[in-house]
C-alpha positions in Angstrom: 0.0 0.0 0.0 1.5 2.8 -0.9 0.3 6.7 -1.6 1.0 8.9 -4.6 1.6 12.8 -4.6 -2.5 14.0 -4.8 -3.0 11.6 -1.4 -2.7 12.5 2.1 -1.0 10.2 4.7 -3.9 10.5 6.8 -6.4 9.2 4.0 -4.4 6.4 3.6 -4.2 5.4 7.3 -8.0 6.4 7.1 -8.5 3.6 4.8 -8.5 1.0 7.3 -6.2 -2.2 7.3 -2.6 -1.7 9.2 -0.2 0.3 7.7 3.8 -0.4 8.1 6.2 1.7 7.7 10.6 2.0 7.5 13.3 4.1 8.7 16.4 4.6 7.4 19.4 7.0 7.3 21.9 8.1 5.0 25.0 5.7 4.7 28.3 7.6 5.1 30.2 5.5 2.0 29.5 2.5 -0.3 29.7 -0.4 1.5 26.5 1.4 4.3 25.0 2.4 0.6 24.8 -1.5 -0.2 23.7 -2.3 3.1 21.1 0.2 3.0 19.7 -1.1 -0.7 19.7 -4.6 0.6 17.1 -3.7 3.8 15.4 -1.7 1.1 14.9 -4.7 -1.5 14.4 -7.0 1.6 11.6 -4.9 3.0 9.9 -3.4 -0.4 7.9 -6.7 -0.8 6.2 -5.7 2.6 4.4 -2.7 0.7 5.2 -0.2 3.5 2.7 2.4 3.2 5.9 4.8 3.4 10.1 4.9 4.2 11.2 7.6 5.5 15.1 9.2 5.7 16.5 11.1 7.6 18.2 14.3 8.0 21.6 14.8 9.7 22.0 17.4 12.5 22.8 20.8 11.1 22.3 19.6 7.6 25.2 17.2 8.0 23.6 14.3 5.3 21.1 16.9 3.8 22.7 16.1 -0.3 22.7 12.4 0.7 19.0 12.7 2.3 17.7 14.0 -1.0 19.9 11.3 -3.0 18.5 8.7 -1.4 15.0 9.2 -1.0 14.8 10.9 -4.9 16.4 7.5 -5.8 13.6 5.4 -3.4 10.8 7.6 -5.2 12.4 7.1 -8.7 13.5 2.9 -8.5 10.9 1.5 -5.9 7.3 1.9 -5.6 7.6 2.9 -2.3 6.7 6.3 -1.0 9.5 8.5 0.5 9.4 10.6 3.2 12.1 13.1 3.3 13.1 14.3 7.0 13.7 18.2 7.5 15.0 19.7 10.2 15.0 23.3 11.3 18.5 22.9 12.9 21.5 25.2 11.4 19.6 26.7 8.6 17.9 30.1 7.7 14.7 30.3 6.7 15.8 30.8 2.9 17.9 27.7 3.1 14.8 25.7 4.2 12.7 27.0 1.4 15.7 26.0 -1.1 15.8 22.6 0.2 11.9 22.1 0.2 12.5 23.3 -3.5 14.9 20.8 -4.0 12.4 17.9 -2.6 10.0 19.2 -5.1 12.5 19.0 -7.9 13.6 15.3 -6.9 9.7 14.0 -7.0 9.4 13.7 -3.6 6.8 15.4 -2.1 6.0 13.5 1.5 7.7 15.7 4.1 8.8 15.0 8.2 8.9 18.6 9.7 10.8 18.3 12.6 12.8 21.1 14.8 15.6 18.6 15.5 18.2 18.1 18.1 20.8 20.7 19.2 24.1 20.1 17.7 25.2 19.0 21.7 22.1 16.5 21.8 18.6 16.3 22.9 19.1 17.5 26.4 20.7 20.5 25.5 19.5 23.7 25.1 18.0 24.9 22.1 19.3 28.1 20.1 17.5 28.9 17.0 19.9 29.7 14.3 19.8 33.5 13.3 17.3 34.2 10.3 15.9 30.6 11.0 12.9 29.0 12.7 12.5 28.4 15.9 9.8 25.6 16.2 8.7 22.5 14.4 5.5 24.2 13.7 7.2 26.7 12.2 8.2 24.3 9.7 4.9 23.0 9.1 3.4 26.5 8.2 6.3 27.3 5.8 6.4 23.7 3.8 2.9 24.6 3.7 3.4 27.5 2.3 6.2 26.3 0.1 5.0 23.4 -2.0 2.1 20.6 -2.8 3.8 18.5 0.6 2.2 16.2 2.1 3.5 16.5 5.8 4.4 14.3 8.8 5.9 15.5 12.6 7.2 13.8 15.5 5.0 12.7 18.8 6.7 11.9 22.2 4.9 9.0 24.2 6.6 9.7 27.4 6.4 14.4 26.3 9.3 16.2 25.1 12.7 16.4 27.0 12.2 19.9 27.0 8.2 20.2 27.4 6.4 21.5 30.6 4.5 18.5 31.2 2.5 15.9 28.8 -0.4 17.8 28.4 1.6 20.4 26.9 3.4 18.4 24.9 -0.3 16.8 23.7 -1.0 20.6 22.8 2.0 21.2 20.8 1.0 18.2 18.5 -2.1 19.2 18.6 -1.0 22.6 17.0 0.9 20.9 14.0 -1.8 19.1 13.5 -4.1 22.3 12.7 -1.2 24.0 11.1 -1.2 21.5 8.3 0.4 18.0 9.8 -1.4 15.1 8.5 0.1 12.5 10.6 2.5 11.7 13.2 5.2 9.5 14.4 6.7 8.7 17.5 10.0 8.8 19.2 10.5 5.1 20.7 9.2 4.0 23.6 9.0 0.6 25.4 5.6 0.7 27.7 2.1 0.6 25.3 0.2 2.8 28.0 2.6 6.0 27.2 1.2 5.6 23.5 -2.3 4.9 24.1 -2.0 8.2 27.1 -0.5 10.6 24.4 -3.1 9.0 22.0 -6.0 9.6 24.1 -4.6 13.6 25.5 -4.5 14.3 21.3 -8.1 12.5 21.0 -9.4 14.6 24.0 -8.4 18.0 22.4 -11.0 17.5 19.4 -7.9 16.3 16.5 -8.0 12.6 14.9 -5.0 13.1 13.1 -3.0 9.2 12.5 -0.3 8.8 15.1 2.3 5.6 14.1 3.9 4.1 16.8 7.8 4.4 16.6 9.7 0.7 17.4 13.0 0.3 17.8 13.9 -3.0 18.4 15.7 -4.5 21.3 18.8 -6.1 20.3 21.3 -4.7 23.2 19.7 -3.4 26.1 22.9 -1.3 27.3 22.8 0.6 24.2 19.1 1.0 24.3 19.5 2.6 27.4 22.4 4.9 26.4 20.5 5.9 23.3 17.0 6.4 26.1 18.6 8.5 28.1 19.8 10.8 25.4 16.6 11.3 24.5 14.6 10.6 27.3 12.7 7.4 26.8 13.4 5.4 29.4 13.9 1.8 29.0 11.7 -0.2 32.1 13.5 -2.0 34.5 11.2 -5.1 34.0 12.5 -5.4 30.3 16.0 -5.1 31.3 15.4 -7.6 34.0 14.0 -9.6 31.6 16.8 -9.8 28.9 19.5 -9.4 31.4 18.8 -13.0 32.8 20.3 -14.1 29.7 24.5 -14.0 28.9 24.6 -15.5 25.7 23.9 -12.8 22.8 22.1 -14.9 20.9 20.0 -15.2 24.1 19.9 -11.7 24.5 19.2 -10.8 21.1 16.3 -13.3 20.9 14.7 -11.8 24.3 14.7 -8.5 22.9 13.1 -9.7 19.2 10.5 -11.4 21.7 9.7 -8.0 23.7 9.6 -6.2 20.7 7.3 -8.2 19.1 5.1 -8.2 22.4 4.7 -4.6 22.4 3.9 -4.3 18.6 1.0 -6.6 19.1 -0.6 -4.9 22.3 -0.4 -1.3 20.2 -2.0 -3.5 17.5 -4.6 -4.9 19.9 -5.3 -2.0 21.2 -6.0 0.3 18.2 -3.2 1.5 16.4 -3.0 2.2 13.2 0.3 1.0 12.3 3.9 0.3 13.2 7.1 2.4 12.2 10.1 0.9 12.3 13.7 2.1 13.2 15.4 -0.6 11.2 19.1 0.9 11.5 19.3 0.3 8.1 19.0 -3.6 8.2 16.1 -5.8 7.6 16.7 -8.8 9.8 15.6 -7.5 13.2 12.3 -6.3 11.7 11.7 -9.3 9.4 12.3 -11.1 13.1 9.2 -9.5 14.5 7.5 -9.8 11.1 7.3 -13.8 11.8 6.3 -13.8 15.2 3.4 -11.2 14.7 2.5 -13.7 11.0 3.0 -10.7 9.0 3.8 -11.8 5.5 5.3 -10.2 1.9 
């Protein structure tokens, strides 16, 4: 399932059925470049109802972003998602690069404010001339081209948000500026999802929000990587894989808690899954065959 230029994200999702998605990020040389085409040709067959790639902070992989998603959106039938960020660029630098998504076919868009050059838990400078806010982003892309628009949602609120209600109330607002649909920052614990679900619900929007999975393969990186960005990783889960020494073991554990979570946000209503696949298919295609979902 997959959606063309004149459909919205949200009318997709609307459609009913359960839509799967990819991540993936822009190798740095040609041996991550093959790497990244074979996850791609492994996980194509899935339909994913979109792959998105992302953007490097400060513009770091911005050439290689639109490479590789103008190359998805000319060689697959798969529909691309191109990340944005508002990080280290003016406001007539974004407008160029919007331009340049137009030029390259792609016109399925993640607005995102993006993480200070010193990491999520630092604070946030706008950069002079530039925008300040992911909603900023949303209103300008708007304005800019025919793009159909995605943003980021944050089960457990924003590192830097007053509390989750006003993190619900940001989304809420990119919603009405023009967001059709939303994915979220991983997160281990169903009820965070279903609680931001329900605060966005309660507020009058019924915008599609994906759940974001990242699945468990080492649990000390995990919780590195949580508390960068402030998911944190339960102490029952690492309880759970910890019993085990033998990576294998480990590894397997972490497929089977995975796969447990993906099926109780099915269960309980989402609409999807979105995958972090690193930029490799096997951990994915893992959970794929324990929740019997086929090519």
């Amino acid at each position: 399932m997959t959606t063309g230029r004149g459909r919205s994200m949200a009318e997709v999702l609307g459609e009913g059925g359960r839509s799967i998605s990819f991540e993936f990020f822009p190798p740095k040389d040609e041996a991550g470049t093959a790497t990244l085409w074979k996850a791609i040709q492994d996980l194509e067959p899935y339909r994913p109802t979109f792959v998105s790639v992302t953007y490097g902070a400060g513009g770091a992989t911005r050439d290689t972003t639109v490479e590789i998603t103008g190359r998805i959106a000319r060689e697959t039938a798969m529909t691309p998602v191109a990340h944005l960020t508002c990080v280290g660029h003016t406001r007539a630098e974004l407008e160029r690069i919007l331009d340049t998504y137009v030029e390259a076919g792609v016109h399925h868009l993640m607005a995102l404010r993006g993480d200070p050059p010193d990491g999520p838990r630092a604070e946030w400078t706008p950069t002079d001339g530039g925008l300040t806010y992911a909603l900023d982003l949303v209103e300008l892309a708007r304005e800019r081209g025919d793009f159909r628009i995605g943003v980021a949602a944050f089960p457990e609120g924003h590192p830097n948000a007053a509390s989750r209600d006003a993190d619900a109330d940001v989304l809420v607002a990119k919603a009405q500026a023009g967001a059709e649909f939303a994915v979220t920052q991983m997160f281990f614990r169903a009820e965070d999802y279903f609680d931001l679900v329900a605060r966005v619900r309660d507020r009058g929007v019924d915008m599609p929000i994906l759940p974001g999975i990242m699945p468990i393969l080492n649990v000390g990186a995990l919780q590195r990587q949580g508390e960068l960005i402030g998911t944190s990783v339960p102490d029952d889960l690492v309880e759970r894989i910890s019993r085990h020494d033998d990576p294998a073991a480990v590894r397997a554990e972490g497929i089977a808690v995975s796969a447990e979570l993906c099926d109780e946000l099915l269960s309980g209503g989402a609409p999807g899954l979105h995958f972090y696949t690193l930029n490799r298919s096997r951990a994915t295609l893992e959970i794929f065959e324990r929740l019997s979902i086929t090519a």
